[in-house]
C-alpha positions, 0 to 999 in steps of 0.5 A, a space after each residue: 500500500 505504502 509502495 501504492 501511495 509513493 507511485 502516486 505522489 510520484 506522478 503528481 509531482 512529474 505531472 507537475 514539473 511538466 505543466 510548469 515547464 509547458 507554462 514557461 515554454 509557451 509565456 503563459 501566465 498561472 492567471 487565477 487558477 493558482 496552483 491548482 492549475 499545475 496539476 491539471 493534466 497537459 493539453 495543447 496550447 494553440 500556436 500563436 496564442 498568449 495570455 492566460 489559461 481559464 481554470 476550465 479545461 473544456 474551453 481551454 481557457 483562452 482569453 488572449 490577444 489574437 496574432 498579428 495577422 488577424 488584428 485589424 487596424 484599431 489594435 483592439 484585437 478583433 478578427 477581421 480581414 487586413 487584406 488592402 482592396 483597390 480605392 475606388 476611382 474618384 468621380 468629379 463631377 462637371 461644372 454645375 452638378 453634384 456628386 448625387 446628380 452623378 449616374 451610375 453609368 457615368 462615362 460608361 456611356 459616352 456621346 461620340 461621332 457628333 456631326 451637326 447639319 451644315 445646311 438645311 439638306 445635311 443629315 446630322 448625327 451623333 451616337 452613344 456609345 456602350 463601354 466594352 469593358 461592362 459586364 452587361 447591356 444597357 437598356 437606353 430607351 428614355 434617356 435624354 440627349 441635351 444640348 443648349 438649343 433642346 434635347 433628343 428621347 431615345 426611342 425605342 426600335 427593333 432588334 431583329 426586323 423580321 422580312 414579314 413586317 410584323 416585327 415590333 419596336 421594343 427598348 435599345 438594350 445596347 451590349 458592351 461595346 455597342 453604339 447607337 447612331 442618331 440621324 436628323 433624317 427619317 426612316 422610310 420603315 418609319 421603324 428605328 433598326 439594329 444592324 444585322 448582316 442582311 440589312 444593306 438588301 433593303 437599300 434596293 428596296 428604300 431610300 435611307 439617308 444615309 444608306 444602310 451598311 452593305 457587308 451581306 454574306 456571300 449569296 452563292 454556294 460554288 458547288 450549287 451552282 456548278 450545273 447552271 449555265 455559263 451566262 447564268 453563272 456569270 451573272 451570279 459572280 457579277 452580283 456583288 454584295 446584298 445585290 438584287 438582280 435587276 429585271 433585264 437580268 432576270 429575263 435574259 436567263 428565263 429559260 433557266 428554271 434552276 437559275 431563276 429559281 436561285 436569283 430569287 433568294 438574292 434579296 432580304 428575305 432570302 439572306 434572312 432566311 439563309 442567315 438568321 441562326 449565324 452566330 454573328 447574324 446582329 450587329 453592334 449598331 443600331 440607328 435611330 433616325 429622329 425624323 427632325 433637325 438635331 438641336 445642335 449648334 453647328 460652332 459649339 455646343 455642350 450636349 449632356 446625357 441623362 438616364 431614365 431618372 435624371 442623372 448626368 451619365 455624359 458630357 460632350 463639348 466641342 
């Protein structure tokens, strides 16, 4: 029993010496624990960690300062993030306004290509311009162009004119790095349009001032092709691009019921047809024809523009 009693006092007092030793390893302090505290059994004490030790072994009785790489700038010790982010780019607003008359599309949308009408038969223009560097479209549709003669709404227009006529005029959403040009000029649709890779075939058809863009696909397929005739096959190659073969030329290959029946696809509808699926079908422009001279002065002029609640987005001074 005595021999008993000695093994105990034994591992008591190395039990002991082991808690003193990890104590002054670690810099930890007895704290309000006394002496009792030399004889709980050894645990872990974090890495990193200093101050003292609670009597409760179940929380391990941390109450200390955290390390440097989670304390934030105040010094008092909290958790918090330190990683530095970017500053936010400064915005001073123009002559006249206030950081809250500022948009949130401000200089994200520019005005650009301001031409004013240099007589009673010119067409004047401007256009507005989408930052390629956003992440979305914006929606332009009843915002404001102001210049210190009037302003110009941004109507609304179609995306996708559909051959059949039926197609309806919605907002202009323009992508990132997408443009809509304004003319004083009317459109003979009497409809604003976005650009596609078939629209010049309606310069055959309408009058537009300016005319519209002519980069139609090519029309023909070589192996299509290869049993027509040659005359047929010449005047094929002499169409060039979003043309419509002329009366004269129809009926000088009437006879040709294949040839015929293939010339009739060079036109809007046909290359629509051919063509509406094509990746790059829709352009990045759409024009907007006002229909009425631009209120801009042909010396010099400031035009400001505003989204849909009123706020700056863009100033043009030339």
């Amino acid at each position: 029993m005595k021999n008993v009693l000695v093994i105990i006092v034994l591992i008591i007092v190395v039990i002991a010496i082991y808690n003193v030793f990890m104590y002054m390893k670690q810099g930890v302090s007895f704290g309000g624990g006394g002496v009792s505290s030399l004889f709980k059994l050894p645990y872990n004490i974090p890495k990193g960690y200093q101050g003292s030790i609670s009597s409760s072994p179940a929380t391990a009785g941390i109450t200390s300062t955290p390390p440097p790489s989670v304390r934030n700038n105040s010094g008092n010790g909290s958790a918090q993030n330190n990683t530095p982010t970017p500053d936010q780019p400064k915005i001073t607003p123009p002559t006249g306004f206030t950081i809250d008359q500022i948009s949130p599309y401000y200089e994200q949308v520019s005005i650009n290509g301001v031409s004013p009408a240099w007589s009673w038969t010119a067409v004047g223009q401007f256009s507005l311009r989408v930052d390629s560097s956003l992440k979305k479209g914006v929606d332009i549709t009843g915002w404001r162009v102001r210049s210190n003669r009037g302003e110009v709404l941004v109507p609304q227009a179609v995306q996708n004119y559909d051959p059949s006529g039926l197609s309806l005029s919605g907002d202009v959403v323009l992508a990132p790095g997408a443009y809509a040009v304004f003319y004083s000029s009317a459109s003979p649709l009497g409809l604003n349009l976005r650009m596609n890779k078939c629209i010049g075939y309606l310069n055959t058809t309408y009058q537009f001032n300016p005319s519209l863009p002519s980069y139609c696909p090519n029309a023909y397929d070589r192996s299509e092709i290869a049993t027509f005739s040659g005359q047929c096959q010449n005047l094929i190659f002499s169409l060039g691009g979003c043309s419509v073969p002329s009366a004269a030329q129809l009926n000088s290959v009437s006879r040709e019921a294949a040839c015929m029946d293939y010339l009739n696809r060079f036109n809007y509808t046909g290359c629509y047809r051919k063509h509406l699926n094509d990746a790059d079908f829709f352009s990045n422009e759409w024009r907007i024809w006002i229909g009425s001279p631009l209120p801009l002065d042909a010396s010099h002029d400031r035009l400001l523009l505003f989204d849909k609640n009123g706020l700056l987005v863009d100033q043009y001074i030339y």
